[in-house]
Backbone as CSV, one residue per row, in Angstrom:
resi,resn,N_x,N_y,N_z,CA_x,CA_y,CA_z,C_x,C_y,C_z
1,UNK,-0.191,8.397,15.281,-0.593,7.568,14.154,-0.252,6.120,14.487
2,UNK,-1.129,5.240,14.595,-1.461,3.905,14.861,-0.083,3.360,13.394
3,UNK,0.392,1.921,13.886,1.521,1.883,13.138,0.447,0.457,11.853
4,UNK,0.089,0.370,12.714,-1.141,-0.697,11.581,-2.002,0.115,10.484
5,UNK,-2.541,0.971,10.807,-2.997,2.392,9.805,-2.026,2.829,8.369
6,UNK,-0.614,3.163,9.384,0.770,3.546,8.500,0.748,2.234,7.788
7,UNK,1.030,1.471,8.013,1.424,0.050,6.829,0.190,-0.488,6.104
8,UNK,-1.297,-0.235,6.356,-2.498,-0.548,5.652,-2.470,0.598,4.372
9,UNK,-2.456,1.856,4.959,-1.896,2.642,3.783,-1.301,3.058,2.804
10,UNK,0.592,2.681,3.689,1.144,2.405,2.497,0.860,1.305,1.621
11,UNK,0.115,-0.114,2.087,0.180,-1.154,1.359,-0.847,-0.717,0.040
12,UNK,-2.014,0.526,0.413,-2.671,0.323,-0.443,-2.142,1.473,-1.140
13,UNK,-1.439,2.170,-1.040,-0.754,3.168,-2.045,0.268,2.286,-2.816
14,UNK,0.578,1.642,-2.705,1.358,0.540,-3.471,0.372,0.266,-4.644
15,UNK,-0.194,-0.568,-4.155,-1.335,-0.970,-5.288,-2.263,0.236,-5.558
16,UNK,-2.690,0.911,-5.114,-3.578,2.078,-5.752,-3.192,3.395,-6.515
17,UNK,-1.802,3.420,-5.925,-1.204,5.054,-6.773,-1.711,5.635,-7.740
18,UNK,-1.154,4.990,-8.410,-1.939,5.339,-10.347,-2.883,6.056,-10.256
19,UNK,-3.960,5.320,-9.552,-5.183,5.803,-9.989,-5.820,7.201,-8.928
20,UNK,-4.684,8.132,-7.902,-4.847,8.604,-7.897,-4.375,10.467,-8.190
21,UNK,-4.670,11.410,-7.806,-3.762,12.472,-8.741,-2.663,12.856,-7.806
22,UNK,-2.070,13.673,-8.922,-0.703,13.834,-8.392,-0.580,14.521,-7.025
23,UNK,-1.842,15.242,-6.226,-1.534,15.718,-5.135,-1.905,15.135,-4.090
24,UNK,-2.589,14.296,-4.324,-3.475,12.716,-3.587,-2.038,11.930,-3.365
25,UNK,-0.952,11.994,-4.201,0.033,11.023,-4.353,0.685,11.453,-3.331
26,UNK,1.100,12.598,-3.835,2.151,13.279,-3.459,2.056,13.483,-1.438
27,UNK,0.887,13.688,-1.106,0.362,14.121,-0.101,0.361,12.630,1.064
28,UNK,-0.213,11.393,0.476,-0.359,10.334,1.265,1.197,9.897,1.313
29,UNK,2.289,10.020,-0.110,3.176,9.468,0.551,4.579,10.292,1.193
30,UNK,3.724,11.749,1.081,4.595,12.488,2.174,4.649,12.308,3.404
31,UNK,3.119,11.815,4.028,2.922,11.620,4.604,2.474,10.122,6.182
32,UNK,2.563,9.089,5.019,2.778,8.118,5.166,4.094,7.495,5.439
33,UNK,4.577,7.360,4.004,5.598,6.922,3.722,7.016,7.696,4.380
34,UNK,6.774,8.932,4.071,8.311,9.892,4.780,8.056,10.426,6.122
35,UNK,7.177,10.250,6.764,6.582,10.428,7.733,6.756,12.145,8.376
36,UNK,6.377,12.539,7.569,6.081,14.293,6.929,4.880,14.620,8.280
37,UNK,5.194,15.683,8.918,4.074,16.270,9.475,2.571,16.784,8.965
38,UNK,1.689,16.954,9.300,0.970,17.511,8.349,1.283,19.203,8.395
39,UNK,1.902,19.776,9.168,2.084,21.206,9.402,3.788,21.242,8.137
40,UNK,4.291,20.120,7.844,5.608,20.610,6.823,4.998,19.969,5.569
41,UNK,3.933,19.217,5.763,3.435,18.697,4.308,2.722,20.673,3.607
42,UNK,2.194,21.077,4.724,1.367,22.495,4.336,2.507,23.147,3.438
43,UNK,3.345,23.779,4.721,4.599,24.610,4.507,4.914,23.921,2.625
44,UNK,5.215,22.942,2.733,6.391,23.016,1.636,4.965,23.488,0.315
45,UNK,3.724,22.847,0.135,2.742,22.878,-0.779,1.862,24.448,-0.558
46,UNK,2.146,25.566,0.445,1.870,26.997,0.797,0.407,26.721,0.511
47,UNK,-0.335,25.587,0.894,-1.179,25.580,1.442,-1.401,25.307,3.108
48,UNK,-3.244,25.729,3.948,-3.280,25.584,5.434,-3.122,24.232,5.722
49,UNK,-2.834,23.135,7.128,-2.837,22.403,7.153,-3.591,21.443,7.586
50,UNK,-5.034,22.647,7.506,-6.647,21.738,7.087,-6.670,21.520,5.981
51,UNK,-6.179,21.511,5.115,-6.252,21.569,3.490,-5.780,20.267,3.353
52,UNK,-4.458,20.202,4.008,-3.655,19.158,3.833,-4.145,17.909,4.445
53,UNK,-5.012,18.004,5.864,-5.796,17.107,6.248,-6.855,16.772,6.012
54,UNK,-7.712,17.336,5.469,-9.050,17.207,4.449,-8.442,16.282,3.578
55,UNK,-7.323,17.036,2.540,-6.769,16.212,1.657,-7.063,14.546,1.801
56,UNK,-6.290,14.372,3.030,-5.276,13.357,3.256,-6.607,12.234,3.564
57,UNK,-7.562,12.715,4.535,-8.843,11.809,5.066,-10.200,11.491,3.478
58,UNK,-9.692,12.154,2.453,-10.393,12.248,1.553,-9.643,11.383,0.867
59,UNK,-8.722,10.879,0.734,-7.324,10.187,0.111,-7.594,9.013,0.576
60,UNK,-7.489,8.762,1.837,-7.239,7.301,2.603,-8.900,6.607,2.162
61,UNK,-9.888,7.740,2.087,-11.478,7.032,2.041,-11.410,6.657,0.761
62,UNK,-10.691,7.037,-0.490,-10.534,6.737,-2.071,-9.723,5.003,-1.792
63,UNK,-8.745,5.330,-1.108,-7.615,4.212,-1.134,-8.455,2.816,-0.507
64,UNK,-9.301,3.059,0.493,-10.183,2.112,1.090,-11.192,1.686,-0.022
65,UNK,-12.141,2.654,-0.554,-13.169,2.432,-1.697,-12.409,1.232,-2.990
66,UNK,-11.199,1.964,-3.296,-10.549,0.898,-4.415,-10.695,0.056,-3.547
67,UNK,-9.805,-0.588,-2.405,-10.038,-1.645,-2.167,-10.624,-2.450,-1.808
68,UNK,-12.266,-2.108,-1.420,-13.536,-2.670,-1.504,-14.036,-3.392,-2.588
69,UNK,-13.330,-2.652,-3.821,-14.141,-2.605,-5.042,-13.172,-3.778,-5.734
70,UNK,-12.149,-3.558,-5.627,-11.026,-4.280,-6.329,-10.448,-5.594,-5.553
71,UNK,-9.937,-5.393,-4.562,-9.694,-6.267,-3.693,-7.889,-6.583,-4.038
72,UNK,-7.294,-5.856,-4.322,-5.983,-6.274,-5.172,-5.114,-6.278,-3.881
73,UNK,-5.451,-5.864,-2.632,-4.535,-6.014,-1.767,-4.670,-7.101,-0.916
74,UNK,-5.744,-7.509,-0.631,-6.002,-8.458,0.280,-6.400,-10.037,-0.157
75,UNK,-6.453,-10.035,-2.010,-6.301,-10.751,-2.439,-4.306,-11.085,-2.277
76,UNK,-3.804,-9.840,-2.394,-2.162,-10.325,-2.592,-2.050,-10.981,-0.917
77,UNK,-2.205,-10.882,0.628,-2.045,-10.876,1.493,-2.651,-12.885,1.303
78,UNK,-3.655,-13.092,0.874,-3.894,-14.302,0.865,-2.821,-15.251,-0.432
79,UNK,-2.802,-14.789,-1.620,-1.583,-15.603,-2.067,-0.345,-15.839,-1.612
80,UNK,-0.104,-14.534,-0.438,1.079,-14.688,-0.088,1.201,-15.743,1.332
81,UNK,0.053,-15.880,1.723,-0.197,-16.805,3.022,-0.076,-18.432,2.510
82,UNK,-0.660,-18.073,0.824,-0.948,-20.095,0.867,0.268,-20.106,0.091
83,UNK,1.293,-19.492,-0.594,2.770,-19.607,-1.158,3.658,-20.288,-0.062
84,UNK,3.498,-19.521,0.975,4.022,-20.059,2.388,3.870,-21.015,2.679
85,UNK,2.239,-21.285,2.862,2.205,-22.252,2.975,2.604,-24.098,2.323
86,UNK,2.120,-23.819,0.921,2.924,-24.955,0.052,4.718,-24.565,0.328
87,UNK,5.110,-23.735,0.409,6.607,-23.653,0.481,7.006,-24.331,1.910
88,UNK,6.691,-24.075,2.596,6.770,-24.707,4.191,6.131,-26.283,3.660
89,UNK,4.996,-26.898,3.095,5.459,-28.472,3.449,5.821,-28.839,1.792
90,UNK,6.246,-28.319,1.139,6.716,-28.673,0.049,8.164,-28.312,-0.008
91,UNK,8.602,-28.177,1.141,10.299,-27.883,0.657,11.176,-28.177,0.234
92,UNK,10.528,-29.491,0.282,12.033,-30.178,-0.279,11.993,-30.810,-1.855
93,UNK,10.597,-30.418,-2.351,10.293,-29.966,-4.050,10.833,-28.946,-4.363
94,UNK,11.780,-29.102,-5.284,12.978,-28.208,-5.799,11.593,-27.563,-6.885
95,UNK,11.585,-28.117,-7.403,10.738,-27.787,-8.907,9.295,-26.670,-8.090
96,UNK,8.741,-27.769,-7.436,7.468,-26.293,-6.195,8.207,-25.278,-6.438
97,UNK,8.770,-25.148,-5.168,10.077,-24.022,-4.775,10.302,-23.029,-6.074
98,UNK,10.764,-23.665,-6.914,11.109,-22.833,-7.930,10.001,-21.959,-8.520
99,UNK,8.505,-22.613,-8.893,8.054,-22.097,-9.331,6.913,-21.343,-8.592
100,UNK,7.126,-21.433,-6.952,6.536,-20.575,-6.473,6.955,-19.230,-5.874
101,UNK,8.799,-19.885,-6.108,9.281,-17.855,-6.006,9.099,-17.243,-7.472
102,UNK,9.487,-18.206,-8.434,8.790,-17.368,-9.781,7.639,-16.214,-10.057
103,UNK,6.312,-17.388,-9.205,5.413,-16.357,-8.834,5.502,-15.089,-7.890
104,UNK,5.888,-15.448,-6.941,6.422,-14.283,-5.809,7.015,-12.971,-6.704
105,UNK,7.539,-13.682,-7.462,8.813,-12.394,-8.266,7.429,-11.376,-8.780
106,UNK,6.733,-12.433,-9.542,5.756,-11.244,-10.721,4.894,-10.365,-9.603
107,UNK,4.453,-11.391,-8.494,3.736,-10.504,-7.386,4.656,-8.947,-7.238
108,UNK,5.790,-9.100,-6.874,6.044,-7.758,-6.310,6.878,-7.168,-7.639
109,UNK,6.734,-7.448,-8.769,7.566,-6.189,-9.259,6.376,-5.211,-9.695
């Protein structure tokens, strides 16, 4: 598993979870995130572990579709580039500064 794949995924299970079901959840971030085999993702769910990989390639094509449609991740990847950026030549604006980790904060909770 490509390590750019692993972190595009989790990034969009971050932002996409919700909206998918609990075995869609459960499954990408067994597998993603805990870095779960697909042969112990089977075992523990006593399903085969074509099931679990069907699952999982049917999961990642949902997680991609939201973010075609929505854009909530790659919109966050660009606020977080030009934050930087004003923070890098605005540094020494206390008041900037302040109110652009403010924003930062609401970004990630």
């Amino acid at each position: 598993m490509e390590i750019e794949k692993t972190n595009r995924m989790n990034a969009l299970f971050e932002f996409y979870a919700t909206l998918l079901t609990e075995k869609q959840m459960n499954y990408i971030e067994l597998y993603y995130a805990d870095d779960y085999s697909l042969a112990e993702i089977a075992e523990a769910y006593h399903v085969s572990r074509q099931a679990v990989y069907d699952n999982i390639k049917r999961t990642e094509k949902v997680l991609e579709s939201y973010e075609t449609k929505l854009h909530m991740y790659s919109d966050y990847i660009v606020r977080e580039q030009i934050f930087g950026d004003i923070l890098t030549k605005y540094a020494t604006d206390s008041y900037l500064v302040e109110q652009i980790l403010i924003l930062q904060s609401l970004e990630n909770e």
